[in-house]
C-alpha positions as CSV (number, residue, x, y, z in Angstrom):
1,X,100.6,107.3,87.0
2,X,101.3,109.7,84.3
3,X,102.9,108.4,82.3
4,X,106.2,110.2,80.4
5,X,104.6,113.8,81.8
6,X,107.5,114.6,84.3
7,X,105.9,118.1,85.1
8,X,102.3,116.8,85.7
9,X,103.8,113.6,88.3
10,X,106.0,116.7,90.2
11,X,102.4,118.4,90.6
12,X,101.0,115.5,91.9
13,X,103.8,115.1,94.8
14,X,103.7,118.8,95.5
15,X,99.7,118.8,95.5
16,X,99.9,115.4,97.7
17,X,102.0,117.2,100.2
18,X,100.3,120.2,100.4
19,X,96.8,118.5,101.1
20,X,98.3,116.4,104.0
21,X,99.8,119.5,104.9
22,X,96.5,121.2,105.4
23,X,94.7,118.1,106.6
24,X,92.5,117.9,103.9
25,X,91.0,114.8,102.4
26,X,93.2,112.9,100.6
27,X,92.5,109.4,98.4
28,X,94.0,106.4,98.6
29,X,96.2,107.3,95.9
30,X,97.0,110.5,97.7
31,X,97.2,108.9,101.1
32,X,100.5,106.5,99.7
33,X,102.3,109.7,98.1
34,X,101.9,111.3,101.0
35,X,102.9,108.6,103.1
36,X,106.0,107.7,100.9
37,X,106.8,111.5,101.4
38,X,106.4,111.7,104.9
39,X,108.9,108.6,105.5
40,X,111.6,110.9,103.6
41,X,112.0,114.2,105.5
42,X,115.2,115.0,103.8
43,X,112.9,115.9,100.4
44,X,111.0,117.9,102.8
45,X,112.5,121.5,102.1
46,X,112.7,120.8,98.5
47,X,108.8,119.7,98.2
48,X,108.1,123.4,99.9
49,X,110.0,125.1,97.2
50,X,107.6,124.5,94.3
51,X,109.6,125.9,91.7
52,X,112.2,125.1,92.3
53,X,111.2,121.2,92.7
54,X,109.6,121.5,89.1
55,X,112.2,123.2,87.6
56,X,115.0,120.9,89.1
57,X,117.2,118.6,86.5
58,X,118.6,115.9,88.6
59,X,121.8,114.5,86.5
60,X,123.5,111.0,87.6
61,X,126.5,111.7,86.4
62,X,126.5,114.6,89.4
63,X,126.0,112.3,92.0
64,X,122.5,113.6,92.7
65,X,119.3,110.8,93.6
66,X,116.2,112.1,91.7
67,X,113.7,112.4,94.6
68,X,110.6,112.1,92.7
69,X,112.1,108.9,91.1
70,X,113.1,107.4,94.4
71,X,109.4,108.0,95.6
72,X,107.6,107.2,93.2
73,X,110.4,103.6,93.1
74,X,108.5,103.5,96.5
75,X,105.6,103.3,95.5
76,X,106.3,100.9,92.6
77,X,107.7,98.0,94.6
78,X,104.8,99.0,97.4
79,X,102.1,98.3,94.3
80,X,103.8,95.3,93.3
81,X,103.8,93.2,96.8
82,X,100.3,94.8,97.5
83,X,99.4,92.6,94.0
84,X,102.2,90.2,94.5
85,X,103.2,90.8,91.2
86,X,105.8,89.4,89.9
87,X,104.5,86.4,91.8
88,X,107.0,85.9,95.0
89,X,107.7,89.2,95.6
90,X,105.1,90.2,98.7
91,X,107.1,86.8,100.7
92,X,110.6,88.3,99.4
93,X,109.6,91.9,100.9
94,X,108.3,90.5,104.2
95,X,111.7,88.7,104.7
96,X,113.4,91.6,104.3
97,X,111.1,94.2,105.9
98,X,111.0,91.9,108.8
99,X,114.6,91.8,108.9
100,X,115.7,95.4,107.9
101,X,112.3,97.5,108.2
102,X,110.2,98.5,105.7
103,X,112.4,101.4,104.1
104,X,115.5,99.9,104.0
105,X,113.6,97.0,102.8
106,X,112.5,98.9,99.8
107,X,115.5,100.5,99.3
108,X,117.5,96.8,98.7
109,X,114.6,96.1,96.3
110,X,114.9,99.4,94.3
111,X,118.4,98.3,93.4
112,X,117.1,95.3,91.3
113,X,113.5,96.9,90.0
114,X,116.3,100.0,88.7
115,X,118.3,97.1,87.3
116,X,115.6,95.4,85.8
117,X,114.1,98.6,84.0
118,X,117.3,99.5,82.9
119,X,117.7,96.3,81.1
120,X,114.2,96.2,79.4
121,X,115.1,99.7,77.9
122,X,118.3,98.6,76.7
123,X,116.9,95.6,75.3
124,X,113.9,97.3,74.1
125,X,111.9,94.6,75.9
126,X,109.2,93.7,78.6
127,X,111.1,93.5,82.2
128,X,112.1,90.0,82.9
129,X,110.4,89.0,85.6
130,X,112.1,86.2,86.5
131,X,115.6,87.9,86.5
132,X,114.1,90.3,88.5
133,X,113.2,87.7,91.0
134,X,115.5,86.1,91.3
135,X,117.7,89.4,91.9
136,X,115.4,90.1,95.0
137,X,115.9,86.4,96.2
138,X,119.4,87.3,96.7
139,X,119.4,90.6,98.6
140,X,120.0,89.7,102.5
């Protein structure tokens, strides 16, 4: 969306929120990072504190879940089943969004697109689609 500008992609959340907000027109783009927001309350209070939500480092080794990473991971796996990309996914998310809802749905899934992204960086590679696959296939 914006590539490695972390500053601009906060801006975007905090302007997506806003406009929905103040019922103004939002696009489709704006419409699903709103959405994605709306489904998390608990980033709510931070999203209203725009400062502070710019400014904020979020460190794993403190325990803490980035919020704009877990979003935008949202929105990620929601782009790739909308494109059934890799090709499988969109009948792998409807088994489990039928089964556990849509969020927690998602949230399974985050735990192999994380995995897979971590790998391709490590390997300083393209993500393997097919590992990623066949991660998903084996979430329940």
């Amino acid at each position: 969306m914006f590539g490695n500008d972390r500053d601009s992609m906060r801006r975007y959340y905090l302007q997506c929120w806003q406009k929905r907000k103040q019922q103004q027109p939002l696009d489709a783009l704006e419409q699903q990072v709103a959405r994605v927001i709306e489904e998390h309350p608990e980033y709510h209070a931070l999203l209203e504190q725009t400062g502070k939500a710019l400014q904020r480092e979020y460190l794993p080794e403190s325990g803490e879940t980035n919020p704009f990473l877990h979003m935008g991971l949202h929105l990620g796996i929601r782009e790739q089943v909308a494109t059934d990309r890799p090709a499988g996914i969109a009948a792998i998310y409807q088994r489990l969004a039928t089964r556990h809802g849509v969020l927690e749905a998602e949230h399974r899934m985050m735990e192999c697109l994380i995995e897979s992204i971590w790998l391709a960086q490590r390997n300083q590679a393209a993500p393997d689609e097919a590992a990623y696959l066949e991660c998903l296939k084996t979430l329940g």
